[in-house]
FIDO-413711 format. One record per atom (N, C-alpha, C, O): residue number from 1; residue in one letter; atom name; x, y, z. Coordinates in steps of 0.1 Angstrom, whole numbers, padded with zeros to 4 digits. Example, Ala and Ser with C-alpha at 12.3 -4.5 7.8 and 13.67 -1.06 7.14 Angstrom:
BEGIN
1 / A / N / 0132 / -0057 / 0078;
1 / A / CA / 0123 / -0045 / 0078;
1 / A / C / 0132 / -0033 / 0078;
1 / A / O / 0142 / -0033 / 0085;
2 / S / N / 0128 / -0022 / 0071;
2 / S / CA / 0137 / -0011 / 0071;
2 / S / C / 0129 / 0000 / 0079;
2 / S / O / 0134 / 0011 / 0080;
This chain:
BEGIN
1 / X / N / 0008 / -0012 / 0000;
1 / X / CA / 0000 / 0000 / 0000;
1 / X / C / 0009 / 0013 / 0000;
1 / X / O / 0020 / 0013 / 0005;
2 / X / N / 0003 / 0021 / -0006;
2 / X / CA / 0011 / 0034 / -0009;
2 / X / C / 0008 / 0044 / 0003;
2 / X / O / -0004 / 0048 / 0006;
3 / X / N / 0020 / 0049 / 0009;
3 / X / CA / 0015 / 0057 / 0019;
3 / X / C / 0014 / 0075 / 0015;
3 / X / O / 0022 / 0083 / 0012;
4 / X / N / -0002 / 0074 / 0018;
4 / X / CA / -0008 / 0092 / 0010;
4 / X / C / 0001 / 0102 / 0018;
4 / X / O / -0003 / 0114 / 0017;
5 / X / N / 0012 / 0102 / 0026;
5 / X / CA / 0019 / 0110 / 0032;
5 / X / C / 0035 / 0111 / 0023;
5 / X / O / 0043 / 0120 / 0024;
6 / X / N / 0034 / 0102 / 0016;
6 / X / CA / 0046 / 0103 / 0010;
6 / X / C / 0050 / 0116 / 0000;
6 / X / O / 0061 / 0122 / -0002;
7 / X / N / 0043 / 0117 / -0002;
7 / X / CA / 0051 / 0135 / -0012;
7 / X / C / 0051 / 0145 / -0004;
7 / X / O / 0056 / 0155 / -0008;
8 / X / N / 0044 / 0145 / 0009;
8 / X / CA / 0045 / 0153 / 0016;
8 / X / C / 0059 / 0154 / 0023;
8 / X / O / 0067 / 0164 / 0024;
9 / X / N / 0060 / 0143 / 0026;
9 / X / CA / 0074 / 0138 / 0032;
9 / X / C / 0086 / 0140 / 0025;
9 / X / O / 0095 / 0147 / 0030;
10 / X / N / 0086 / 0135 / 0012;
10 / X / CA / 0096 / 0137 / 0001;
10 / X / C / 0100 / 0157 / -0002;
10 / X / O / 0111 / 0162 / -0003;
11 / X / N / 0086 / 0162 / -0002;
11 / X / CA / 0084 / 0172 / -0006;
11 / X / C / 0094 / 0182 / 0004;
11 / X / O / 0100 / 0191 / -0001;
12 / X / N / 0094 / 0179 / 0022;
12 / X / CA / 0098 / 0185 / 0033;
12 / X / C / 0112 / 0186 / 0030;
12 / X / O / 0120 / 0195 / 0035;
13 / X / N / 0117 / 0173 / 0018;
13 / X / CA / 0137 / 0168 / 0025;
13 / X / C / 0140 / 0176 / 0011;
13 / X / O / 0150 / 0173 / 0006;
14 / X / N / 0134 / 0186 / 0006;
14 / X / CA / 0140 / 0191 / -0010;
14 / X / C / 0148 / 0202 / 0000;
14 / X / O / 0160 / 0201 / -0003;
15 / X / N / 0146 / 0211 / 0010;
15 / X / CA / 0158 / 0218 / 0016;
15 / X / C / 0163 / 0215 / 0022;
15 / X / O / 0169 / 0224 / 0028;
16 / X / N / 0165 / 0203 / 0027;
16 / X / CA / 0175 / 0194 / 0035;
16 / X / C / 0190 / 0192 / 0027;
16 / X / O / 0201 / 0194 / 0030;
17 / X / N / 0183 / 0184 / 0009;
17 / X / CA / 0187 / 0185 / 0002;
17 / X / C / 0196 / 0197 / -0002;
17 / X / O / 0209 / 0197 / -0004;
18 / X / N / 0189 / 0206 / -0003;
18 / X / CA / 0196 / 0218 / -0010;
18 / X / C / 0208 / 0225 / -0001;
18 / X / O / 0218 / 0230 / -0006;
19 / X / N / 0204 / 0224 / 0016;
19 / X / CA / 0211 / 0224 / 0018;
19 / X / C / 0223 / 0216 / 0022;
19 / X / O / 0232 / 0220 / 0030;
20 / X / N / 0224 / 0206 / 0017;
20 / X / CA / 0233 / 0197 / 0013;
20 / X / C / 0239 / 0199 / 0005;
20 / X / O / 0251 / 0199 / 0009;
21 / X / N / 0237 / 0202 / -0009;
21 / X / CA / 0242 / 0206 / -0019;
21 / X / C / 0252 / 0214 / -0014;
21 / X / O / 0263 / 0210 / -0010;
22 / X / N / 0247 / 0230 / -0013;
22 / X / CA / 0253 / 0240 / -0009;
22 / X / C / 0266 / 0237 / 0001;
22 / X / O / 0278 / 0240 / -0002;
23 / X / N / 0262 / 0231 / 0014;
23 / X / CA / 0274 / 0228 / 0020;
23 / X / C / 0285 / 0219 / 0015;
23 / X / O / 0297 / 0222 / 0018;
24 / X / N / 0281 / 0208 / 0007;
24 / X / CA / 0293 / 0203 / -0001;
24 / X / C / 0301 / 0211 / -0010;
24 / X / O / 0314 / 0209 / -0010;
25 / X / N / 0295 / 0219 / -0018;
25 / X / CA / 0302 / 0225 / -0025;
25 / X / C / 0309 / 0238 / -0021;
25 / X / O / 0319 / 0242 / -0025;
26 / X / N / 0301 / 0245 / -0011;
26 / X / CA / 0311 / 0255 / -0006;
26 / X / C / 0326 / 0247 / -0001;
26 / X / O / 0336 / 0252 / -0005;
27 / X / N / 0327 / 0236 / 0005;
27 / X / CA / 0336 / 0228 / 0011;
27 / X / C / 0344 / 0231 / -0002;
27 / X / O / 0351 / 0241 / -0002;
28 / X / N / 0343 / 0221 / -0014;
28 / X / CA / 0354 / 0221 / -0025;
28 / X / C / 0357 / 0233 / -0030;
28 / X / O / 0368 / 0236 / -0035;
29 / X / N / 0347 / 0242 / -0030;
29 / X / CA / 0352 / 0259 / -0031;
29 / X / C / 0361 / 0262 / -0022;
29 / X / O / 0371 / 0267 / -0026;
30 / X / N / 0358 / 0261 / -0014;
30 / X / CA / 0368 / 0266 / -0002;
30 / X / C / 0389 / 0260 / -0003;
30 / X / O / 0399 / 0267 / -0002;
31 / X / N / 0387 / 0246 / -0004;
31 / X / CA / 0396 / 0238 / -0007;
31 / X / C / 0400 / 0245 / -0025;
31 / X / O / 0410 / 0250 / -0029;
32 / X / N / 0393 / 0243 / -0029;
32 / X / CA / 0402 / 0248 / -0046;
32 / X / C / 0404 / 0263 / -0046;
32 / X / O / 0414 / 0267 / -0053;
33 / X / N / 0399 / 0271 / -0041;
33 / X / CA / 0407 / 0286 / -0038;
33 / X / C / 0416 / 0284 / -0029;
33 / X / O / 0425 / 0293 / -0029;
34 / X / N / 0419 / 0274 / -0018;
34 / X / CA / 0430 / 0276 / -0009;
34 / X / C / 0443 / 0268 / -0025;
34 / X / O / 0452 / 0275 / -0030;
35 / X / N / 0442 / 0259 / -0027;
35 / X / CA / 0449 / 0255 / -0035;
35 / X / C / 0453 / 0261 / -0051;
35 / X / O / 0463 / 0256 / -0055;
36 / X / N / 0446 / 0269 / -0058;
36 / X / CA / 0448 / 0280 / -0064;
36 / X / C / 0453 / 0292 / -0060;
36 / X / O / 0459 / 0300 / -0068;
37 / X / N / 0451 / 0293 / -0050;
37 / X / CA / 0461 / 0305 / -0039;
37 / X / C / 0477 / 0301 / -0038;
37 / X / O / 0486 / 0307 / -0043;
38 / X / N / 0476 / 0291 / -0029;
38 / X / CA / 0490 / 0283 / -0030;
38 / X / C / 0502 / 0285 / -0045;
38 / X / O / 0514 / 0286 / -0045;
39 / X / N / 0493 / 0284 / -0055;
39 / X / CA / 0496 / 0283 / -0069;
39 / X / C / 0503 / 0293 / -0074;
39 / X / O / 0515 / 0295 / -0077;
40 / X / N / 0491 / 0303 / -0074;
40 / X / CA / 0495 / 0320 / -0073;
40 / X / C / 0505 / 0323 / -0066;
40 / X / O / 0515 / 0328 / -0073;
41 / X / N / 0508 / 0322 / -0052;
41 / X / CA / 0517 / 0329 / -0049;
41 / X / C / 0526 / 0319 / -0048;
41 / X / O / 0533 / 0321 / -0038;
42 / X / N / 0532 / 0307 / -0056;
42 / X / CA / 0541 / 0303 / -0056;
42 / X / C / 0547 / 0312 / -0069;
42 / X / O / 0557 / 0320 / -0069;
43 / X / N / 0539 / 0308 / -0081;
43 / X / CA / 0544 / 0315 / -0092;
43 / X / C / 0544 / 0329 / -0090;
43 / X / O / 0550 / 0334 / -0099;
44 / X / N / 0539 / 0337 / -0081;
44 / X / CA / 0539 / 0350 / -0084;
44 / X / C / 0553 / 0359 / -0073;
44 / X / O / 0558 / 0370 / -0074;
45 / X / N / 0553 / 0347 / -0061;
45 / X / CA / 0564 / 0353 / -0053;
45 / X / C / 0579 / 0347 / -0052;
45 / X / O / 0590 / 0352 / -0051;
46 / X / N / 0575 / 0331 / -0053;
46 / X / CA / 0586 / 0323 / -0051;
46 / X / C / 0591 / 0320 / -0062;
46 / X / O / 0603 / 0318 / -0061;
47 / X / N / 0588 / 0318 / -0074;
47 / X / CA / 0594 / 0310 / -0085;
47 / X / C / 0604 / 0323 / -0091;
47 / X / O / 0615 / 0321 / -0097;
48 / X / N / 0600 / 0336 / -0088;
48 / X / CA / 0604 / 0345 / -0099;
48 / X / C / 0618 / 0346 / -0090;
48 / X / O / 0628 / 0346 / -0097;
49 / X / N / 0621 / 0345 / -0075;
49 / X / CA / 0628 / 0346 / -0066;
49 / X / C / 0640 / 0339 / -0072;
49 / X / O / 0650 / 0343 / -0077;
50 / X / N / 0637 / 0326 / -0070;
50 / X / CA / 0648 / 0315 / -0068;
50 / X / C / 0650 / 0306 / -0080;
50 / X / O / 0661 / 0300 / -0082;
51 / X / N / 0639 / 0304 / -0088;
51 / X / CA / 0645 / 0301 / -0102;
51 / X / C / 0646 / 0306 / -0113;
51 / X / O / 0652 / 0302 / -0123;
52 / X / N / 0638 / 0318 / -0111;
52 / X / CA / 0642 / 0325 / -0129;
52 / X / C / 0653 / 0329 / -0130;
52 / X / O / 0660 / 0334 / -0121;
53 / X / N / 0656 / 0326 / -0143;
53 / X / CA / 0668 / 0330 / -0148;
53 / X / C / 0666 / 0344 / -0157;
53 / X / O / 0654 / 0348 / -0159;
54 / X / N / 0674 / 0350 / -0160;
54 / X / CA / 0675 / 0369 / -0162;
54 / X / C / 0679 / 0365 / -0179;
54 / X / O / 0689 / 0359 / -0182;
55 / X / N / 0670 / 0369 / -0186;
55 / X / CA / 0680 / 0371 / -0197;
55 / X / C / 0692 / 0376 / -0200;
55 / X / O / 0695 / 0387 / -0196;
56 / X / N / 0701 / 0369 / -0206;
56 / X / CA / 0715 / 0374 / -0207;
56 / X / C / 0713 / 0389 / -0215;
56 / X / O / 0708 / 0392 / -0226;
57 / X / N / 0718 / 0396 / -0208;
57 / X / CA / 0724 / 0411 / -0218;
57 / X / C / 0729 / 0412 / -0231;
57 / X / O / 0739 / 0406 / -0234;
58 / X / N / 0723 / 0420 / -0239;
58 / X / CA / 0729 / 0420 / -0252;
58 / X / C / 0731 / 0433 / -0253;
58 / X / O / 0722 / 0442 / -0252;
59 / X / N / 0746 / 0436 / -0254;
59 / X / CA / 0750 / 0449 / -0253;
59 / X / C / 0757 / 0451 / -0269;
59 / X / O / 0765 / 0443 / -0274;
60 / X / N / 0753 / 0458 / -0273;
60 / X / CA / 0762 / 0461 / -0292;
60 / X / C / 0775 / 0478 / -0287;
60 / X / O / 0774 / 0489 / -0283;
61 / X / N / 0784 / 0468 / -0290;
61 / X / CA / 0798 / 0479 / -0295;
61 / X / C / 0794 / 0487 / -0304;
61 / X / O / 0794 / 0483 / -0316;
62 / X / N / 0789 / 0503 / -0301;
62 / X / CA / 0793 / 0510 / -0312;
62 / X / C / 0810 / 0512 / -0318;
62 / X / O / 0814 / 0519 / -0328;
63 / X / N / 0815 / 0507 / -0313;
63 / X / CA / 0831 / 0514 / -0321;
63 / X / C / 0833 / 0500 / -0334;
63 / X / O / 0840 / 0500 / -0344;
64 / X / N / 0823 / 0491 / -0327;
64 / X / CA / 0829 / 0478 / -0337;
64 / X / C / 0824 / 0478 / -0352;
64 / X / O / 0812 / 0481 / -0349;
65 / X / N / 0824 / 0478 / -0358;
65 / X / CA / 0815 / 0469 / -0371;
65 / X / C / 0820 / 0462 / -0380;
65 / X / O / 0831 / 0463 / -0386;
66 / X / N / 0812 / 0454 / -0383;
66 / X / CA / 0810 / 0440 / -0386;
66 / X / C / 0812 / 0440 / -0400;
66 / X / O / 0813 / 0451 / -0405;
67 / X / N / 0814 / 0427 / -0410;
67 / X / CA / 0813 / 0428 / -0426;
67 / X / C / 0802 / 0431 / -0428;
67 / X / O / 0801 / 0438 / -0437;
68 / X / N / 0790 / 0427 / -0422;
68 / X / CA / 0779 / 0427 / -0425;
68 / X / C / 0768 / 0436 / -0422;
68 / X / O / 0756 / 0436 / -0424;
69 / X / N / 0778 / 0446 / -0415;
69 / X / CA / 0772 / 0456 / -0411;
69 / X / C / 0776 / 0466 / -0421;
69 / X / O / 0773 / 0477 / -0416;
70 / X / N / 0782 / 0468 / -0436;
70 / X / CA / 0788 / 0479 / -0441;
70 / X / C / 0779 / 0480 / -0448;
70 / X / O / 0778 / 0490 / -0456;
């Protein structure tokens, strides 16, 4: 037998639900902005620090010139 309270019932858990939803996903929001943060300020404070390398200087001699420069 079909109980006539049932969609009432079902009907009650739809913001139980939702707020389920919401709390889960704020969670992985919360975690992938901390981890996208990490990211950023690796590349944006530390990498430029201690591993970039500088392009080499290209300095041109005016007194010099070249065959290929006549």
């Amino acid at each position: 037998m079909i109980d006539p309270n049932r969609y009432v019932i079902e009907r009650n858990r739809t913001p139980e639900r939702i707020d389920r939803f919401f709390r889960i996903s704020i969670r992985y929001l919360i975690i992938s902005n901390i981890v996208l943060g990490i990211f950023t300020v690796f590349n944006l404070y530390i990498y430029p620090k201690y591993i970039y390398e500088a392009p080499p200087m290209i300095i041109q001699r005016s007194s010099e010139l070249y065959p290929n420069e006549i």
